[in-house]
DRENDO-1510 file (C-alpha; in Angstrom, 1 decimal, always signed):
<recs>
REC; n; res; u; v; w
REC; 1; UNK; -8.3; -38.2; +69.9 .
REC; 2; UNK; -10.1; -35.4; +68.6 .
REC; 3; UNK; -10.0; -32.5; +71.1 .
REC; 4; UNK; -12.6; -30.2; +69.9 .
REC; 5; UNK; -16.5; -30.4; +71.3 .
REC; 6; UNK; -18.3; -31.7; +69.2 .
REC; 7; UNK; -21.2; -29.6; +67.5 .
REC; 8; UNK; -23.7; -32.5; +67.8 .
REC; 9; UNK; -23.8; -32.1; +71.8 .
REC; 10; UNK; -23.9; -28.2; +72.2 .
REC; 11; UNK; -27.3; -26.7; +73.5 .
REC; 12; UNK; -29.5; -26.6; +70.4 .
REC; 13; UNK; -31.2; -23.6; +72.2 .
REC; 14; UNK; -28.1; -21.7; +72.6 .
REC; 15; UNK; -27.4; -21.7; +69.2 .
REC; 16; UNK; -30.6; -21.0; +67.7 .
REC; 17; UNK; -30.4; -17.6; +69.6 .
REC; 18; UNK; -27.0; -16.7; +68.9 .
REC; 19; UNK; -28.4; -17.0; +64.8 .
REC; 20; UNK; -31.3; -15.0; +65.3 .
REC; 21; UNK; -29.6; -12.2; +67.1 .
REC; 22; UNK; -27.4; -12.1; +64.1 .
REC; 23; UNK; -30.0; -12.2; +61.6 .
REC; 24; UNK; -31.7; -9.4; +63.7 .
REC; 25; UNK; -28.1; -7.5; +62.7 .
REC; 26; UNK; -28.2; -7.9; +59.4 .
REC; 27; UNK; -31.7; -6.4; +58.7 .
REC; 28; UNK; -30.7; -3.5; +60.5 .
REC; 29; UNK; -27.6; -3.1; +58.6 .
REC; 30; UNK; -29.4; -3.9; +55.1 .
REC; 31; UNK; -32.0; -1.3; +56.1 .
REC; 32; UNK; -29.3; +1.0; +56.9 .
REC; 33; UNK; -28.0; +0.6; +53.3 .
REC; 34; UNK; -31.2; +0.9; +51.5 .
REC; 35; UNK; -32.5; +4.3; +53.2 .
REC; 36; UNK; -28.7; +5.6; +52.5 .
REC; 37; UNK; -27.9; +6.4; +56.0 .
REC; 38; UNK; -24.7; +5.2; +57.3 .
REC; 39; UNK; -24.2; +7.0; +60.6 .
REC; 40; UNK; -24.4; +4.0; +62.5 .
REC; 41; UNK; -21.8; +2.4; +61.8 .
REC; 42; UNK; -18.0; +3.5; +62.0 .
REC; 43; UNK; -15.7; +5.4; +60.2 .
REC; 44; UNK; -18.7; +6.4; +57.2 .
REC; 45; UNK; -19.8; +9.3; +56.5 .
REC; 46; UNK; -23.1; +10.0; +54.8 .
REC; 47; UNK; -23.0; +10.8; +51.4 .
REC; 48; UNK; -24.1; +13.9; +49.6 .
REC; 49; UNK; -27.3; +12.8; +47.4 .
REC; 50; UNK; -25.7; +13.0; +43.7 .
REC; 51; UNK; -27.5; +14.5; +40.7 .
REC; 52; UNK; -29.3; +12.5; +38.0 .
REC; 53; UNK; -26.7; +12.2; +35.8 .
REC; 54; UNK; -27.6; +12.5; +31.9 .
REC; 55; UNK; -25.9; +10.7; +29.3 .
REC; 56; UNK; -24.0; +13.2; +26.5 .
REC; 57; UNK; -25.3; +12.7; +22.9 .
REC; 58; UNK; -23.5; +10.5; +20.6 .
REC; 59; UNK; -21.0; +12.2; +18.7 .
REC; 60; UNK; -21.9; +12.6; +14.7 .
REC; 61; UNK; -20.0; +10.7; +12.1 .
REC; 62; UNK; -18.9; +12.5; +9.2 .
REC; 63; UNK; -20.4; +9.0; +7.6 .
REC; 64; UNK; -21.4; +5.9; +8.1 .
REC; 65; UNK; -19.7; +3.4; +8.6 .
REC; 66; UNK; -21.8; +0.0; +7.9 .
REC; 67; UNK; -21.0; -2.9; +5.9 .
REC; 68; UNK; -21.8; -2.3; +2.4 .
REC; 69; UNK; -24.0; -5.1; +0.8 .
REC; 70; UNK; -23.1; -6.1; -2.2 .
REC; 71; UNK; -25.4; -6.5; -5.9 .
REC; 72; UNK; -27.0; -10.3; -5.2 .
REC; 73; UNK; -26.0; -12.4; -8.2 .
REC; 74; UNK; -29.1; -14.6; -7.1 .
REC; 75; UNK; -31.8; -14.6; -4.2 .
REC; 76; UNK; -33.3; -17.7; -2.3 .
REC; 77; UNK; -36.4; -17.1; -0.8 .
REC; 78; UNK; -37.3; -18.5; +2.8 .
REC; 79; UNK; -40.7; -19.4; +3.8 .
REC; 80; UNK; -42.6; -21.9; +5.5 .
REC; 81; UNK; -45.6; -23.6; +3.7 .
REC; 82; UNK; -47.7; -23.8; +6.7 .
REC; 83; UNK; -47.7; -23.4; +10.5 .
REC; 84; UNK; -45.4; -25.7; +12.3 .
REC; 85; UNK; -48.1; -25.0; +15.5 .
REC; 86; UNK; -51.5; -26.1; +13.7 .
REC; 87; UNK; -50.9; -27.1; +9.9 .
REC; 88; UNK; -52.4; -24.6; +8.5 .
REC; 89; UNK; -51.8; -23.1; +5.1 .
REC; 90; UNK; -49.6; -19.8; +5.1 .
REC; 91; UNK; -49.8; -17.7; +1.7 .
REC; 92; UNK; -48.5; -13.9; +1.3 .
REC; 93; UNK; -45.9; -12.2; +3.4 .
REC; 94; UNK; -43.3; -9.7; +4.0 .
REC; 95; UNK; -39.5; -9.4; +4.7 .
REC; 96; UNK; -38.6; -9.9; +8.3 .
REC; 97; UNK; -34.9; -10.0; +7.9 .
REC; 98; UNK; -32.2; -10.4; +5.1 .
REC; 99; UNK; -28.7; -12.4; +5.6 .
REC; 100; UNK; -26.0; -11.9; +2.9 .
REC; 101; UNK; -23.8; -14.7; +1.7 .
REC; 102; UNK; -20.2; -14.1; -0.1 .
REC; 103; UNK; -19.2; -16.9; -1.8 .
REC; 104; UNK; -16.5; -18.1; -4.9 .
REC; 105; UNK; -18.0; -20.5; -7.1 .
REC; 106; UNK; -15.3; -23.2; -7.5 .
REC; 107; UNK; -15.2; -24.5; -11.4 .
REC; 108; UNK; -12.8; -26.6; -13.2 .
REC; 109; UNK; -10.6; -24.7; -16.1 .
REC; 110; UNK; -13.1; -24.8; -19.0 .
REC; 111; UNK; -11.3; -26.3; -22.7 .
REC; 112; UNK; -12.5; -25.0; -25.9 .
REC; 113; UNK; -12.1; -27.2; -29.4 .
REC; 114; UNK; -11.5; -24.7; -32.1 .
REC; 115; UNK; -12.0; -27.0; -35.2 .
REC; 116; UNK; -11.3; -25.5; -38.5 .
REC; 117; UNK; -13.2; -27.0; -41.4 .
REC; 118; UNK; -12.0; -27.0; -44.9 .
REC; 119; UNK; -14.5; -27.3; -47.9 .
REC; 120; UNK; -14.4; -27.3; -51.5 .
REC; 121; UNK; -15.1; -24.7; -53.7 .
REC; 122; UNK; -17.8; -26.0; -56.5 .
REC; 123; UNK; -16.7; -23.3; -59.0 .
REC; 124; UNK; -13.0; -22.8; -58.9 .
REC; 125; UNK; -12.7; -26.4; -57.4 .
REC; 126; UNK; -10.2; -25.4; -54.5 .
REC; 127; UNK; -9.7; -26.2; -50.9 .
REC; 128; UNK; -11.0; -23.0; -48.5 .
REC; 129; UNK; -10.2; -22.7; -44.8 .
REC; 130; UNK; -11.2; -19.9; -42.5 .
REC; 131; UNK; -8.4; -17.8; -40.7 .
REC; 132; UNK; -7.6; -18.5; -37.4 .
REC; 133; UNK; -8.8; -15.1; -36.1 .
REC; 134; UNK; -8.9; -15.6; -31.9 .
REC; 135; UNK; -7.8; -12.0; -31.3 .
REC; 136; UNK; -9.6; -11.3; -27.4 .
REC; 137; UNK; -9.6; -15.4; -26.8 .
REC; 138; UNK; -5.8; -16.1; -26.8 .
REC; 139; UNK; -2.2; -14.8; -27.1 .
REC; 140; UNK; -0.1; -16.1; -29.9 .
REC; 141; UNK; +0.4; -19.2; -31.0 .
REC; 142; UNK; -0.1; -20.8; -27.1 .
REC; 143; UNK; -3.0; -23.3; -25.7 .
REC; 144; UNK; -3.4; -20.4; -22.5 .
REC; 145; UNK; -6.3; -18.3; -23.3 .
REC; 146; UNK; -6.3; -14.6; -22.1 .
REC; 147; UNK; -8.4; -15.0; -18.9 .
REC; 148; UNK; -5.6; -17.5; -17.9 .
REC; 149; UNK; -2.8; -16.0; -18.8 .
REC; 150; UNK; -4.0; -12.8; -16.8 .
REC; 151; UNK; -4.5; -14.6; -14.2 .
REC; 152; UNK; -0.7; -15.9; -14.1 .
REC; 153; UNK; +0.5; -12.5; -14.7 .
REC; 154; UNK; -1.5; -11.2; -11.8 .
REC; 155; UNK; -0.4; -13.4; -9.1 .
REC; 156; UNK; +2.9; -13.9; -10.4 .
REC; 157; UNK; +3.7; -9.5; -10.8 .
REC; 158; UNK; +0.9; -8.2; -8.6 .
REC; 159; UNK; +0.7; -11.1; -6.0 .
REC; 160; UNK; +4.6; -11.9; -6.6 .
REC; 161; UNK; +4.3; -15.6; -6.5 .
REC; 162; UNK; +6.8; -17.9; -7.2 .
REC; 163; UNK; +6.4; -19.8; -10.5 .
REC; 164; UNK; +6.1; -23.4; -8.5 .
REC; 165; UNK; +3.3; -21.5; -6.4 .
REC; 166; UNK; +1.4; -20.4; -9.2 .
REC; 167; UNK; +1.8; -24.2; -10.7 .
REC; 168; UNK; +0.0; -25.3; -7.6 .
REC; 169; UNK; -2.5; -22.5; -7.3 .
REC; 170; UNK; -4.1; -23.5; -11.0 .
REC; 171; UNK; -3.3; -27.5; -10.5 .
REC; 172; UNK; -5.4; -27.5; -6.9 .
REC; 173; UNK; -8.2; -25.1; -7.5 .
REC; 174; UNK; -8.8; -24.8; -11.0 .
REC; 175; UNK; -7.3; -28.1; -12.3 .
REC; 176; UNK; -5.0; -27.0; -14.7 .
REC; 177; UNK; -1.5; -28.9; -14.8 .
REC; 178; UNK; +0.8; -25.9; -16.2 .
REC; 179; UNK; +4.4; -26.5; -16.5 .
REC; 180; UNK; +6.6; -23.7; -15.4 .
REC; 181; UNK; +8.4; -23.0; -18.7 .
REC; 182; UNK; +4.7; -22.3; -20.2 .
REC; 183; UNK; +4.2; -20.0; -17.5 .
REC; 184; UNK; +7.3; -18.3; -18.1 .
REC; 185; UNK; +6.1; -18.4; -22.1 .
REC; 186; UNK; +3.2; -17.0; -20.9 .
REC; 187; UNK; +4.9; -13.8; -19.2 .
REC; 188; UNK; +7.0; -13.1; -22.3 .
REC; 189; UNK; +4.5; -13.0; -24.7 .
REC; 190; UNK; +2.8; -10.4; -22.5 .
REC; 191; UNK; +5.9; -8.2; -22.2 .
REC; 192; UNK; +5.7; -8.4; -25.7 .
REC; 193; UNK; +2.4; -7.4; -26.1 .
REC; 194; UNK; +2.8; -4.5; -23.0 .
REC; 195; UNK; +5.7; -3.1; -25.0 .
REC; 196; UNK; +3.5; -0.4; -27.0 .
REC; 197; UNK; +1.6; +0.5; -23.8 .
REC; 198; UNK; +5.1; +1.6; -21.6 .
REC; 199; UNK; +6.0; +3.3; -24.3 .
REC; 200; UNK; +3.2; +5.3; -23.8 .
REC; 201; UNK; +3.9; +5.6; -20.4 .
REC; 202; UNK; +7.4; +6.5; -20.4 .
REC; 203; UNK; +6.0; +9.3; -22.7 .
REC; 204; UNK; +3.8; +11.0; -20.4 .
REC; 205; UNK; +6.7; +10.7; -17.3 .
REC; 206; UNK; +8.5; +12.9; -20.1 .
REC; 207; UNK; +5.6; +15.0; -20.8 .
REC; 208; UNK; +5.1; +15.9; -16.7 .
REC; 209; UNK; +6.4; +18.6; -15.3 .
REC; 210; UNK; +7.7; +17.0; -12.3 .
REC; 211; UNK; +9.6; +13.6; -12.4 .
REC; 212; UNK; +10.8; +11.4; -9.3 .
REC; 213; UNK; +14.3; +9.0; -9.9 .
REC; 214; UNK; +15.9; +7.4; -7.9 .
REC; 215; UNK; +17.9; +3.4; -8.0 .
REC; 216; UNK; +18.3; +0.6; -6.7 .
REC; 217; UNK; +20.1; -2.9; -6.3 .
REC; 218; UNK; +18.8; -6.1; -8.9 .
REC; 219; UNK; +20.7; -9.1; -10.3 .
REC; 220; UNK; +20.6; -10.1; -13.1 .
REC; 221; UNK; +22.5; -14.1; -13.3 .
REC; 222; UNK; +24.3; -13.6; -10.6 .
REC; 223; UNK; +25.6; -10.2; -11.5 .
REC; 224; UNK; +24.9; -6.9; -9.8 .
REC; 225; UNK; +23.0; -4.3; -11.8 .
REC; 226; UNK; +20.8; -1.1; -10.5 .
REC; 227; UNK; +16.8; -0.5; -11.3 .
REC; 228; UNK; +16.1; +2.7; -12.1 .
REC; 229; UNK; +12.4; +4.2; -11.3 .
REC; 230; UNK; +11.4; +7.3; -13.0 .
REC; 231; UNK; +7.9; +8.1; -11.6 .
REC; 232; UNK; +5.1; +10.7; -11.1 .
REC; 233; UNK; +2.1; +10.4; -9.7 .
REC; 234; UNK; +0.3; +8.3; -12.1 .
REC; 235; UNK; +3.2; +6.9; -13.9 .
REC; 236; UNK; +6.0; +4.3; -13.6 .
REC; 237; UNK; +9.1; +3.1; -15.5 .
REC; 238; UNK; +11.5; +0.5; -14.3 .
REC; 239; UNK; +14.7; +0.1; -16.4 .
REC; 240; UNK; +18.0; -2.1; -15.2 .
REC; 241; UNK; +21.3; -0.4; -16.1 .
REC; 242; UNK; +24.6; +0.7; -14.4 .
REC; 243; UNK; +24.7; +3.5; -12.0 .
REC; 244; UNK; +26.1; +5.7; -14.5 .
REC; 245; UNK; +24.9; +9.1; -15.2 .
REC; 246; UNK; +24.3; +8.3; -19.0 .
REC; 247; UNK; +20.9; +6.5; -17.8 .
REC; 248; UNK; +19.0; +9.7; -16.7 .
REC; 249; UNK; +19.6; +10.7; -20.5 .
REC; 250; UNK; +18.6; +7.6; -21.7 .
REC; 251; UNK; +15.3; +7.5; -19.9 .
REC; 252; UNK; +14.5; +10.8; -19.8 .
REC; 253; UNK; +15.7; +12.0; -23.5 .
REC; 254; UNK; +15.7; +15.5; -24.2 .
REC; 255; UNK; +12.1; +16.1; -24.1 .
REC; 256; UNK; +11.9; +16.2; -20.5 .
REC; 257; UNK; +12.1; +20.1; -19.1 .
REC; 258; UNK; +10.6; +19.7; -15.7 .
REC; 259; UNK; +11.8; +19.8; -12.1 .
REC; 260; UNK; +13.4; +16.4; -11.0 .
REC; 261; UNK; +13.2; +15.5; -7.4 .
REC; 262; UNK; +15.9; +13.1; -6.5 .
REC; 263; UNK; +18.7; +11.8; -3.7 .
REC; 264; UNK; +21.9; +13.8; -3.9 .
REC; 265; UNK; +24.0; +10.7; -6.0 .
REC; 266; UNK; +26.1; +12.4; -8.4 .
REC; 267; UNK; +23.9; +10.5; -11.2 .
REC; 268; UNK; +21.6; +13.2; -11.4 .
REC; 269; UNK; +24.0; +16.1; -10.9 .
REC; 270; UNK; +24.5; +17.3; -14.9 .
REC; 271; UNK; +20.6; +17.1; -15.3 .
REC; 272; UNK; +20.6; +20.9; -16.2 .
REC; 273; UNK; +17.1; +21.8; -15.2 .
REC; 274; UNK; +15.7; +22.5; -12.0 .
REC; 275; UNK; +16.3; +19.9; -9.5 .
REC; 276; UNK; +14.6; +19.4; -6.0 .
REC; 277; UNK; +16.8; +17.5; -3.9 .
REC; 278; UNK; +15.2; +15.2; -1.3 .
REC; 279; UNK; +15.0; +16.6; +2.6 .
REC; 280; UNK; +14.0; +13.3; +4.1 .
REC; 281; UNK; +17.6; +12.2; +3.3 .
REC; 282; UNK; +19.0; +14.9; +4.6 .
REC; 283; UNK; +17.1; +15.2; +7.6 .
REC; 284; UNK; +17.7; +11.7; +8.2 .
REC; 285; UNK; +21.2; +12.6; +8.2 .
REC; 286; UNK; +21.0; +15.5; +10.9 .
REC; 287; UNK; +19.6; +13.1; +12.9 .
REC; 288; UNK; +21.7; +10.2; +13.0 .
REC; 289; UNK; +24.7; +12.7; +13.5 .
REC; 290; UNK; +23.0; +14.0; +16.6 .
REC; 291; UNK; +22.6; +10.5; +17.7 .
REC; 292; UNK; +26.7; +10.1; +16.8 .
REC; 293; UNK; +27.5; +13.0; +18.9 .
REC; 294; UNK; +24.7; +13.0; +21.4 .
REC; 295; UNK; +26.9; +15.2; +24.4 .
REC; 296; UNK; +28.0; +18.1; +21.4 .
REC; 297; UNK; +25.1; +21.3; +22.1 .
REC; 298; UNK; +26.5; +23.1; +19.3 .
REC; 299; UNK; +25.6; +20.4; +16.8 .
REC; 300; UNK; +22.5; +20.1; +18.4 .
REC; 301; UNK; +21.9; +23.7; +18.2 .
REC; 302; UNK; +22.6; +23.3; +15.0 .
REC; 303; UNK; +20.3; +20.4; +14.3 .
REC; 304; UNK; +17.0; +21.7; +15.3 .
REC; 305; UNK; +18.1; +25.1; +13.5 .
REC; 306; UNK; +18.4; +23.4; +10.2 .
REC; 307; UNK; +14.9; +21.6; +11.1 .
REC; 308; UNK; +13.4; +24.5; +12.0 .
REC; 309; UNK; +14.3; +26.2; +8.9 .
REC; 310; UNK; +12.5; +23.0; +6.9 .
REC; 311; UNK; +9.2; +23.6; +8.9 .
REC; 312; UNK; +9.2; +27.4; +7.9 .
REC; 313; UNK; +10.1; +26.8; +4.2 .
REC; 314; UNK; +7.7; +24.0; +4.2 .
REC; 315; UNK; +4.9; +26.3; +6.5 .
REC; 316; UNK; +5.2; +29.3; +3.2 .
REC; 317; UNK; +2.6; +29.5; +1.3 .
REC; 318; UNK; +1.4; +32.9; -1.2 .
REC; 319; UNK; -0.5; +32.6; -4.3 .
REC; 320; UNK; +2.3; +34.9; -6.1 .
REC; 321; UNK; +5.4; +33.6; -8.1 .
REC; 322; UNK; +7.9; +36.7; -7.0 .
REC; 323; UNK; +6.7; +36.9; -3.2 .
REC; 324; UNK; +7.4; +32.3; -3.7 .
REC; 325; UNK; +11.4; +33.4; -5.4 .
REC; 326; UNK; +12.4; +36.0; -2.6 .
REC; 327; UNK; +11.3; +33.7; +0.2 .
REC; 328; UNK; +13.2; +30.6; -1.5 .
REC; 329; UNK; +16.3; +33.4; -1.3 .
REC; 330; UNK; +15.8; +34.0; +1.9 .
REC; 331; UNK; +15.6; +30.4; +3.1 .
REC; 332; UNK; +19.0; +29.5; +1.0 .
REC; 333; UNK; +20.6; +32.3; +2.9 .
REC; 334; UNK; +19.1; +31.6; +6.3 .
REC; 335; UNK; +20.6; +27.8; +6.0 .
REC; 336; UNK; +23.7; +29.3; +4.8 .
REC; 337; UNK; +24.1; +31.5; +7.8 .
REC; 338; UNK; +24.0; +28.1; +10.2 .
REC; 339; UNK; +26.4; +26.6; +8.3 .
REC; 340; UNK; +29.2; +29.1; +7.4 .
REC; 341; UNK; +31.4; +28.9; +10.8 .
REC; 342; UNK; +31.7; +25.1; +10.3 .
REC; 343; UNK; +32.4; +24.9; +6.4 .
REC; 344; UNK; +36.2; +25.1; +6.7 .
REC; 345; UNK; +36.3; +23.7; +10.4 .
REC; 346; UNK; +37.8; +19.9; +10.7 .
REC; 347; UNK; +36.9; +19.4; +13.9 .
REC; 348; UNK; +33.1; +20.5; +13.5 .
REC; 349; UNK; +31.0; +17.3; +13.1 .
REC; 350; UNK; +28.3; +18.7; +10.9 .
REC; 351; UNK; +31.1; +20.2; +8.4 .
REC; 352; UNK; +30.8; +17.5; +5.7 .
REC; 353; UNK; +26.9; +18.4; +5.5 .
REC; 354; UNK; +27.4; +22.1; +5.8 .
REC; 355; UNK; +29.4; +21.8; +2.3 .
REC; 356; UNK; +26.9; +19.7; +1.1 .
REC; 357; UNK; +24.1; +22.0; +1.8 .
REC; 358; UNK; +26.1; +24.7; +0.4 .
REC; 359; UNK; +27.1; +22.7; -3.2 .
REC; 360; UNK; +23.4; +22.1; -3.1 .
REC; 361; UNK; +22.1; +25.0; -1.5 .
REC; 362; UNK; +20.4; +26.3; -5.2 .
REC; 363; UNK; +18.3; +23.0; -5.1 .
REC; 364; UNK; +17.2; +22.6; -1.3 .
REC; 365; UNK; +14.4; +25.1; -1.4 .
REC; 366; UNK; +12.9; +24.8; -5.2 .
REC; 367; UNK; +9.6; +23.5; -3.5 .
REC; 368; UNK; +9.0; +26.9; -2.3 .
REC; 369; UNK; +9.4; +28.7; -5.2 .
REC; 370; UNK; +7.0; +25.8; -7.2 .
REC; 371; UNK; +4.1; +24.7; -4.7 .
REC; 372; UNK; +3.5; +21.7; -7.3 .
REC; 373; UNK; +7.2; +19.9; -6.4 .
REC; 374; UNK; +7.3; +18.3; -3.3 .
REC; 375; UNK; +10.2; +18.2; -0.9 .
REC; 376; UNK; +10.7; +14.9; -0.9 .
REC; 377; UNK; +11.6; +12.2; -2.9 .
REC; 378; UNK; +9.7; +9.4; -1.0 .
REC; 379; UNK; +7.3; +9.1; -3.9 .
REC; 380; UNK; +9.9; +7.5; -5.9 .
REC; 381; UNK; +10.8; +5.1; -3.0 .
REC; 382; UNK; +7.6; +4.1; -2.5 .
REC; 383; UNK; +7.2; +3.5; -5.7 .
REC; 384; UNK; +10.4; +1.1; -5.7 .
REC; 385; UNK; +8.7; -0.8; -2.7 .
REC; 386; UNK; +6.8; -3.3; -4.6 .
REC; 387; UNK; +9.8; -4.3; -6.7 .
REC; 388; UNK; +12.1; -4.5; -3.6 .
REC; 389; UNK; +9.9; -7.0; -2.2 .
REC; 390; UNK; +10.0; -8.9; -5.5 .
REC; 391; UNK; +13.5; -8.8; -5.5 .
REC; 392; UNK; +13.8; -10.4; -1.6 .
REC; 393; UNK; +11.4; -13.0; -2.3 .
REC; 394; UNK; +13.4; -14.2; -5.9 .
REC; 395; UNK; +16.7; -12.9; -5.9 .
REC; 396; UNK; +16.5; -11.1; -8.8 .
REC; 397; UNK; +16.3; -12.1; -12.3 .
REC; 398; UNK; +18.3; -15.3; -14.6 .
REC; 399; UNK; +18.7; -13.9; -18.1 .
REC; 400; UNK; +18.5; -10.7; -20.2 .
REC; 401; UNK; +15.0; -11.6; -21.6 .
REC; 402; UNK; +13.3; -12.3; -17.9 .
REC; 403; UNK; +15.1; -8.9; -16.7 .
REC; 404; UNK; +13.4; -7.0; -19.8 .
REC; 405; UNK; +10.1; -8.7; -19.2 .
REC; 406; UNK; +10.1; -8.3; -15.2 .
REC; 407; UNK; +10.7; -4.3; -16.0 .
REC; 408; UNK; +8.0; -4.2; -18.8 .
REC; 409; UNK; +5.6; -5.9; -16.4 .
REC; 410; UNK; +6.4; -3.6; -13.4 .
REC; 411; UNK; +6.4; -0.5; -15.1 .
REC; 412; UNK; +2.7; -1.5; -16.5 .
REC; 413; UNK; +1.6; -2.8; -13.0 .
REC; 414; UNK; +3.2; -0.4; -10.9 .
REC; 415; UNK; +1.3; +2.6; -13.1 .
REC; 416; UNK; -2.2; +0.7; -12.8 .
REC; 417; UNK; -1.5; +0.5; -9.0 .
REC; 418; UNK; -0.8; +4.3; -9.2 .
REC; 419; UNK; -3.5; +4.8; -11.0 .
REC; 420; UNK; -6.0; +2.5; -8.4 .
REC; 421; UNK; -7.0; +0.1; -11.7 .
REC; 422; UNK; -8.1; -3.3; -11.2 .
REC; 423; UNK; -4.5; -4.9; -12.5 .
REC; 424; UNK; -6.2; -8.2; -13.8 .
REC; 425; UNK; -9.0; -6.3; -15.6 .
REC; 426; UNK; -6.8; -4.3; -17.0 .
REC; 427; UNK; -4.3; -7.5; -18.1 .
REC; 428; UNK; -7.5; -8.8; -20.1 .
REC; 429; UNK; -8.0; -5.5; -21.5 .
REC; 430; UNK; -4.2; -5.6; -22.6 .
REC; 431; UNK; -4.2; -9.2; -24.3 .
REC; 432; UNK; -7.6; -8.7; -26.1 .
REC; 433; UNK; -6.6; -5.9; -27.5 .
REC; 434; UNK; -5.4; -6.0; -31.3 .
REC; 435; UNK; -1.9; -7.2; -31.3 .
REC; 436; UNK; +1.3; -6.0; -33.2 .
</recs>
């Protein structure tokens, strides 16, 4: 049995009173809070009246930054006819408002019939045929014309698509049933017809005065083998060869008189011009032998000296070629002064980099002397990136004549990418162009 009174029996009267005296409470209180006076009620104290305050200015862009709209291809015009209220007749008008729609038409792959027609000649009484002259329309003797085959060589070096991909790509939206042998024709040929144009690059990397190398794993069959990049800032060439020093001569010939920034692999050692040997390596060395010997202050002492010497070489700046020499001296013997107590110590943990800075020490600090070499080599790794990623997704290459194409191919791709060219305009401009 339920204990508690029940609300139905209490005095109505009592209650009604009880609310209103309650009520009568919470006007005070809300008055209270609207006049900003607290002081009746406990533990507030009234608050200091706060100044208007104004909102700061909006910070300046240096420019906009706004979506672009594009050039319309075509415009569609909306309008109503007449007035959806009344029925009457609407003419003229203006522009309320515009809405911009991106959009890829989807087409089937278009076929052209070539037909050659042969007619006799009423005088000399012989049979006359025109040459098949499609120079610009297609590559050799293949069915692929040169929009087509661009396209395959785009996604397949610039994309890196699998061959099977590709296949799918053309069968599902443009379809075009392409077995992967023709695709693979379709990438030789090109190499073939790239051939002239890395020339002409591998040229100008010869021609620059400063020139990045450096190597890298690729196999070829199974079998391991090195690429080699040899870059500059608008160039690339990609060659596969042993890790022998006989390929800087090869690639480089005798007409190259520049700096070469590198690694410190022995490779590049009998180059006899100048050579700028890469600091990222070497710093990246310092540090992972502090994080070897993390309890040793000496090495770390040691450490941030060498670094330290980096920022100041790197900090120098002076517009004048003697002032540049002496401060490149006095860098070589600053670094030399950290490491000479730990060049012929065995127990010192930085001695095998102190005798490397010291076989190197005439090629740590060329950047100073020439403004225009950088310290680094991480252009050439960089520019190795995009064929690294190649190499993970594929494993490499099956034969001689897919390794030689895959080179010629990223050498040409990897320079328009240098160069910020639109690689598939560029691969049209390529296969149109007269061929040899």
């Amino acid at each position: 049995m339920n204990s508690e009174p029940d609300l139905r029996t209490a005095d109505r009267e009592t209650l009604l009173a009880i609310i209103e005296q309650l009520q009568q409470r919470v006007n005070v209180l809300e008055a209270q809070l609207r006049s900003g006076g607290t002081r009746g009620m406990p533990g507030n104290k009234p608050s200091p009246p706060q100044p208007p305050q104004e909102k700061p200015p909006r910070k300046r862009r240096n420019s906009g930054f706004g979506r672009l709209r594009m050039t319309p291809n075509e415009q569609v015009v909306h309008a109503l006819d007449s007035c959806p209220d009344c029925g009457t007749q609407l003419t003229g008008g203006w522009v309320q408002r515009t809405r911009e729609v991106i959009d890829i038409p989807v087409v089937p792959v278009q076929v052209t019939e070539h037909v050659f027609l042969a007619r006799t000649c009423p005088a000399c009484k012989q049979r006359k045929m025109p040459k098949a002259e499609l120079g610009g329309v297609v590559v050799g003797p293949q069915r692929l014309g040169t929009n087509v085959s661009s396209l395959i060589m785009t996604l397949r070096e610039e994309m890196r698509l699998p061959v099977q991909t590709i296949q799918r790509y053309l069968d599902t939206v443009h379809q075009l049933s392409v077995s992967a042998g023709g695709i693979v024709q379709v990438i030789h040929r090109a190499a073939r017809q790239a051939g002239p144009a890395v020339a002409a690059v591998l040229e100008q990397v010869r021609g620059s005065p400063v020139a990045h190398a450096d190597e890298t794993g690729w196999r070829q069959d199974g079998h391991n083998g090195y690429v080699w990049t040899f870059s500059t800032p608008s160039e690339r060439v990609f060659v596969r060869r042993g890790r022998n020093k006989e390929v800087v001569d090869e690639v480089l010939g005798e007409s190259f008189s520049g700096v070469l920034v590198s690694d410190f692999y022995a490779a590049y050692n009998h180059y006899p011009g100048l050579k700028q040997r890469c600091w990222a390596h070497l710093l990246r060395e310092v540090h992972d032998l502090k994080e070897l010997y993390p309890d040793d202050a000496g090495l770390a002492r040691w450490a941030d000296g060498v670094h330290q010497t980096y920022i100041d070489a790197k900090a120098f700046a002076s517009p004048k070629a003697k002032e540049r020499r002496r401060v490149q001296l006095r860098m070589e013997g600053r670094l030399m002064a950290l490491c000479q107590p730990f060049l012929h110590d065995p127990s010192a943990a930085q001695g095998k980099l102190c005798r490397r800075m010291e076989r190197f020490r005439e090629e740590l600090f060329v950047f100073v002397a020439h403004p225009e070499v950088p310290a680094d080599n991480n252009s050439a790794e960089r520019s190795l990136r995009h064929l690294v990623t190649s190499r993970k997704i594929s494993g490499g290459t099956r034969s001689a004549q897919g390794t030689n194409s895959k080179m010629i191919l990223a050498s040409l791709f990897g320079t328009w990418r240098a160069r910020g060219l639109n690689p598939f305009a560029e691969c049209r401009a390529l296969l149109a162009s007269p061929q040899v």
